[in-house]
C-alpha positions in Angstrom: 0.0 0.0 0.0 2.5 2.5 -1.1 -0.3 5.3 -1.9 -2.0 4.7 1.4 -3.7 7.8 2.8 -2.4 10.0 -0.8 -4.8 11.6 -2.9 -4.1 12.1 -6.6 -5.5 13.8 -9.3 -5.9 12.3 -13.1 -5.9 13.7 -16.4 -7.5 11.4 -19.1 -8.3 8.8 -16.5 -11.3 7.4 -18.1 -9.4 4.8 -20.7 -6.0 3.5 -22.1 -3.0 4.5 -20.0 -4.9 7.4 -17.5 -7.6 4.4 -16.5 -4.3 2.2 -15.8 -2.8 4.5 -13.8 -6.1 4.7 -12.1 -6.2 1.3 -11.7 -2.5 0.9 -10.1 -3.3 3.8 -7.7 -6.0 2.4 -6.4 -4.9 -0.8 -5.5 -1.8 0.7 -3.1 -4.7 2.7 -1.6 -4.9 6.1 -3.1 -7.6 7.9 -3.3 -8.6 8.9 -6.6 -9.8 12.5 -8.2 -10.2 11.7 -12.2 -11.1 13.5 -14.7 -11.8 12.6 -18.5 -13.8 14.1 -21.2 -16.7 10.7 -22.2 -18.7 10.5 -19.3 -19.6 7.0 -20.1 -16.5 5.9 -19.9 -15.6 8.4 -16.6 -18.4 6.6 -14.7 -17.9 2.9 -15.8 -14.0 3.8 -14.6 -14.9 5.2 -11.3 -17.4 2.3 -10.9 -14.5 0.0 -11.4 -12.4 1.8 -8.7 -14.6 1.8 -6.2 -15.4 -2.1 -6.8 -11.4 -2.0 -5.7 -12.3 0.0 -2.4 -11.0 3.5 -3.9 -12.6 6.8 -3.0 -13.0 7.4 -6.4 -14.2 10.9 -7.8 -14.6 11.5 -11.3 -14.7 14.9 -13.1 -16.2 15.5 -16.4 -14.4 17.7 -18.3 -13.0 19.8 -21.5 -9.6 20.3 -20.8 -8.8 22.7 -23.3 -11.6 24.9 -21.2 -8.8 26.8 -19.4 -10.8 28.9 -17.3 -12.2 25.8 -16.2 -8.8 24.2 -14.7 -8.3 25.5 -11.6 -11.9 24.6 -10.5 -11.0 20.8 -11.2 -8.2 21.3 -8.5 -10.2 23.0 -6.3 -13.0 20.7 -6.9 -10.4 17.4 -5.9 -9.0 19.5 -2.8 -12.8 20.7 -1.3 -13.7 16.7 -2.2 -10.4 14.9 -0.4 -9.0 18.0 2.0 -5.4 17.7 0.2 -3.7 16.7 -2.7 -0.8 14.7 -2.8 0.0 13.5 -6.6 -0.9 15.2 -10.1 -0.7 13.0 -13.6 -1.1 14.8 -16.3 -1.2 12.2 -19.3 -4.3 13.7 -21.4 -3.1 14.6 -24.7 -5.1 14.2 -28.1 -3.1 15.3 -31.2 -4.1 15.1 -35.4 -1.1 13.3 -37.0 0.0 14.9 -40.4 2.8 15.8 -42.5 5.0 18.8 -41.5 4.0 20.6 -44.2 -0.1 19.8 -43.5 0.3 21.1 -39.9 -1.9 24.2 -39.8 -1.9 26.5 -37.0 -5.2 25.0 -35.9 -3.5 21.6 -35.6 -0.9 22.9 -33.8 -2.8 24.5 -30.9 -5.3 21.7 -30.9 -2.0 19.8 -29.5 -1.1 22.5 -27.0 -4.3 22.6 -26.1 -5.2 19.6 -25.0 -1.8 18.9 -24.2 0.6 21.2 -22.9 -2.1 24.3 -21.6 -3.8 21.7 -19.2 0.0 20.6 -17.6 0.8 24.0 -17.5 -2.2 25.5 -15.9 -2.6 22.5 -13.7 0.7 22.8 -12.1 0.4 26.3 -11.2 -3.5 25.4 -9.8 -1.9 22.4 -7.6 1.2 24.0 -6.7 -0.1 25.9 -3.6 -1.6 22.3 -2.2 1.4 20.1 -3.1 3.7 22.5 -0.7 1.5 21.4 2.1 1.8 17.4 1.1 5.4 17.8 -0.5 3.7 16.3 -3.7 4.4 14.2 -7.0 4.3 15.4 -10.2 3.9 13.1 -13.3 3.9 14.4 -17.1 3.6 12.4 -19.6 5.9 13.0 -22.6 7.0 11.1 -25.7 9.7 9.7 -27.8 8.1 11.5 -30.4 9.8 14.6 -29.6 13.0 13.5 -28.6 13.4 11.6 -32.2 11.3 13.8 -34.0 8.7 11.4 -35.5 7.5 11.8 -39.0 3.9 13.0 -38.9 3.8 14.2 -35.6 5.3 18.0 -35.7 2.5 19.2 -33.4 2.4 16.4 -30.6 6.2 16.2 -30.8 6.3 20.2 -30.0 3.4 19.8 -27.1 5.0 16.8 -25.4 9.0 18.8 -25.5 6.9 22.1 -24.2 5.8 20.0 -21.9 9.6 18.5 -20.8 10.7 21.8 -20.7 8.7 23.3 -18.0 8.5 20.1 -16.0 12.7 20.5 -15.9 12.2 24.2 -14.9 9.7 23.4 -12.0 11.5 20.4 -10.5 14.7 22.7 -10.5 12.5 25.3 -8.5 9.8 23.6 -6.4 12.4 21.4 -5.2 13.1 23.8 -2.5 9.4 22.8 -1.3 10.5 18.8 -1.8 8.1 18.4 -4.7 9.5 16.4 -7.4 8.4 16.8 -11.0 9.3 13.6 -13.1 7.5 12.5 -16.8 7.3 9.1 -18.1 7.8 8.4 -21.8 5.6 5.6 -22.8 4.9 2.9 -25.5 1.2 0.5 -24.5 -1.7 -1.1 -25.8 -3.4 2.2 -25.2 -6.9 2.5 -27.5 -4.7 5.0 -30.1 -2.3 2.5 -30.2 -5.1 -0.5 -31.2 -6.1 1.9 -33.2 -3.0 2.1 -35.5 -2.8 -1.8 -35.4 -6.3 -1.4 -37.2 -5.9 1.5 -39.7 -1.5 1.5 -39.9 -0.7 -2.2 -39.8 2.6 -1.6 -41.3 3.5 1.4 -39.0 2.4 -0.4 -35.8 4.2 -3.4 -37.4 7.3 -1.7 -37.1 6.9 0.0 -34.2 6.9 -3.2 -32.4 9.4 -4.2 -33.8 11.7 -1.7 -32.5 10.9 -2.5 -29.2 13.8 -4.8 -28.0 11.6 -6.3 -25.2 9.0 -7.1 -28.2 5.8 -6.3 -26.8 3.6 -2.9 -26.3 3.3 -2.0 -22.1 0.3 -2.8 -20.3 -1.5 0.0 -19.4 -1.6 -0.5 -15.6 1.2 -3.0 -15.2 3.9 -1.5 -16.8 2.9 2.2 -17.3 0.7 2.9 -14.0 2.9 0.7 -11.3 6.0 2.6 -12.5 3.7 5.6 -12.1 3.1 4.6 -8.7 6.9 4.1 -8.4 7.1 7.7 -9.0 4.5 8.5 -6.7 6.1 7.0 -3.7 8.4 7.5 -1.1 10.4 5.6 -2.7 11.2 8.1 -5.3 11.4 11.1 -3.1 15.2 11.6 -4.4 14.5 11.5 -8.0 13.0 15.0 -9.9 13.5 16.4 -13.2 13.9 12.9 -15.1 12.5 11.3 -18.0 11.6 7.8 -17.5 11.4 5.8 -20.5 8.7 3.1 -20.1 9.0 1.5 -23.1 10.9 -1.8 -23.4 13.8 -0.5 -24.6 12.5 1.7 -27.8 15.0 4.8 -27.1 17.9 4.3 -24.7 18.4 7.8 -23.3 22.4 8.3 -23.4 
């Protein structure tokens, strides 16, 4: 129960990799603030968490509604009385060419993306002084390779490594750590590609030396909870690759 007594707060928690991390939480007894944009799917999730003895409270929301952000914290804070752990892992991005990325594209990344970590961060930030608190970002190889087709999410997800480098260099003072996780799993955009990009996902996998995609909660969301822990209270500012081996960072 290395979460016992913590209360985190979710981005995208409803399905694939947020609904994981969900999951993992829960079961070394964190309690649970999620929020997710399908209702449908925010309820059955929150249904399942509870059916694992979680305080589980989910959020419906639009996250690229900024004035709306701080609200969620508050909302979390007024629900539990603290807030120990943010994960921001939402993102939704339009894959095309360099040349095909409109502005409209772009920001649609940011804004579901990077505005929601940034925004977040500065809404938690009074609240994770009191706890000494976790931070999680989510990034991607996509950015640190440079990905073909993927100019806008790469940009988002290294915006998004940027400031989390910047924060864990100043709210360390505090003893917050700010660490992201890099991840390849079986999330639904992933089964998605299998579907509509056999060739793609083909090779993807195939350039994964431990040969398989990450489970959503078993390999993404417990080394989430790794992070989470006490056990990780002397490691900020990193990027943890969770991906079987796909980029060794050197």
């Amino acid at each position: 129960m290395k979460l016992k007594g913590k209360v985190a707060f979710i981005t995208g928690g409803s399905s694939g990799i947020g609904r994981g991390i969900c999951h993992a939480f829960a079961k070394e007894g964190a309690s649970i603030a999620f929020v997710g944009l399908n209702e449908h799917k925010g309820k059955n999730t929150e249904q399942e968490l509870r059916d694992l003895g979680c305080d589980a409270y989910y959020m419906q929301a639009d996250l690229q509604k900024r004035d709306q952000l701080p609200s969620l914290i508050e909302r979390a804070v007024e629900r539990f009385g603290q807030l120990d752990i943010l994960v921001n892992n939402a993102h939704a991005t339009k894959n095309v060419t360099f040349e095909e990325t409109t502005e409209d594209i772009m920001n649609f990344s940011l804004d579901t993306g990077f505005w929601p970590t940034f925004l977040l961060m500065q809404s938690a930030l009074p609240h994770l002084k009191e706890s000494k608190g976790k931070v999680i970002n989510f990034v991607s190889g996509a950015g640190m390779i440079g990905l073909s087709r993927q100019a806008s999410y790469a940009a988002a997800k290294e915006a998004i490594r940027g400031i989390s480098r910047v924060a864990a260099n100043e709210w360390g003072r505090y003893g917050i750590t700010v660490n992201m996780i890099s991840p390849i799993a079986n999330s639904p955009g992933v089964e998605t590609m299998k579907e509509t990009q056999t060739n793609a996902y083909n090779k993807m996998v195939s350039l994964i030396p431990m040969g398989r995609l990450g489970d959503c909660e078993h390999d993404i969301g417990r080394s989430a909870v790794f992070l989470a822990s006490s056990d990780a209270d002397y490691i900020t500012g990193q990027t943890i690759m969770v991906d079987g081996g796909n980029i060794m960072v050197r």
